[in-house]
C-alpha positions in Angstrom: 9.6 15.8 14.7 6.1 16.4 13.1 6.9 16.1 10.2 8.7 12.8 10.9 5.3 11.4 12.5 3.3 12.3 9.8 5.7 10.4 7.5 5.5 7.4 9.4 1.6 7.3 9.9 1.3 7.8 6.1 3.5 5.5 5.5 1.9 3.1 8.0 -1.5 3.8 6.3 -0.1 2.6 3.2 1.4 -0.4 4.6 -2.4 -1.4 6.1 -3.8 -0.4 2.6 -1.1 -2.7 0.9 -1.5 -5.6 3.4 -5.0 -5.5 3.4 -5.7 -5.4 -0.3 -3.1 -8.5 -0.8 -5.4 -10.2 1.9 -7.8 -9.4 0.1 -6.7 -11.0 -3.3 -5.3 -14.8 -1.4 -8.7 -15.0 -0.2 -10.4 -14.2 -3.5 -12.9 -17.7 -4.7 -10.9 -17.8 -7.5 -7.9 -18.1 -6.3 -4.3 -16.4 -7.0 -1.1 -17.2 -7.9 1.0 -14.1 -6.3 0.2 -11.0 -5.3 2.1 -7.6 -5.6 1.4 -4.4 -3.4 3.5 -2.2 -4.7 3.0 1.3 -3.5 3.3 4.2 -6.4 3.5 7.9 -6.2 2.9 10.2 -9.1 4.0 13.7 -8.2 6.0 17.0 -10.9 8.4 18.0 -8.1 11.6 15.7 -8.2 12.6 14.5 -4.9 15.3 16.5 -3.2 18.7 14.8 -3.1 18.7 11.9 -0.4 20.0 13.2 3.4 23.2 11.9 4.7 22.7 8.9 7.5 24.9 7.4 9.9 24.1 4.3 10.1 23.8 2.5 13.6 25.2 -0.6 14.8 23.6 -4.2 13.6 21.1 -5.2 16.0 21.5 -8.8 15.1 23.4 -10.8 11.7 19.7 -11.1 10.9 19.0 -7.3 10.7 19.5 -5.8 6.8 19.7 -1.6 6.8 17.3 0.3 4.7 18.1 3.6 3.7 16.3 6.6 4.5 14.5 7.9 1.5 11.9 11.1 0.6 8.6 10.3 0.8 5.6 12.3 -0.5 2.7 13.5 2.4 0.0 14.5 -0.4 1.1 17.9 -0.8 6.0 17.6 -0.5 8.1 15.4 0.2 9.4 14.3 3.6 12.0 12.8 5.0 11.4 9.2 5.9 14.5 8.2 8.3 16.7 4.7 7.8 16.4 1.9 9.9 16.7 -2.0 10.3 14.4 -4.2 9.1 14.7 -8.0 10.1 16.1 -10.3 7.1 13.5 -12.7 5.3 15.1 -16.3 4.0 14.6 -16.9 -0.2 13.9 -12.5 0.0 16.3 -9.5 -1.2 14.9 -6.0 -0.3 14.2 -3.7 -2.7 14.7 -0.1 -1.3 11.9 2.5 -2.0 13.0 4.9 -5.2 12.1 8.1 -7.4 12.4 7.4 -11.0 11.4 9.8 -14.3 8.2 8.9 -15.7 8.1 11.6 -18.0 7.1 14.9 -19.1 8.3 16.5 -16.0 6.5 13.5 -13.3 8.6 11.3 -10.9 6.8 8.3 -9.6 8.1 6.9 -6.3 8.3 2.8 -6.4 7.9 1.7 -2.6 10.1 -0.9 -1.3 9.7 -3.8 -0.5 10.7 -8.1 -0.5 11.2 -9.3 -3.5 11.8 -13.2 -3.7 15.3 -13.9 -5.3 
């Protein structure tokens, strides 16, 4: 269970950062267009293969399931669980991934709404 809660604050903490720094740039004096907060991770130890999930019932039609995924702590991965996340009209989710980079490096994309 710790290690669960130490995902989650982490990736809360990143969340904030995100949100904060896209405040950040609407509110800029010269304006912007859009705004992407796209968390990345750098890391040389591939991600373990994902964890099998059973997957709960639909809270509501407007609820969309996002898998549970490895996420990185500073120092390993950890285990970051699936759950529902509500639905956002014009929006597809994109679901956090580990991808090569590289010369032995993964970098982990987070998820996030992407407009379709």
């Amino acid at each position: 269970m710790f290690l669960y809660e130490k995902a989650r604050n982490h990736v809360t903490q990143c969340l904030v950062a995100a949100l904060t720094a896209g405040a950040c740039l609407l509110v800029s004096p010269g304006g912007v267009r859009s705004a992407s907060a796209e968390t990345i991770v750098n890391v040389r130890i591939a991600p373990p293969a994902p964890r099998v999930e059973v997957v709960p019932a639909r809270p509501s039609r407007r609820h969309v399931w996002v898998r549970g995924y490895w996420g990185w702590d500073g120092y390993h991965h950890v285990w970051v669980p699936g759950h529902y996340v509500a639905a956002r009209h014009g929006y597809t989710y994109v679901e956090p991934r580990w991808r090569p980079a590289g010369r032995g490096h993964w970098r982990f994309h987070g998820g996030g709404w992407r407009r379709r």
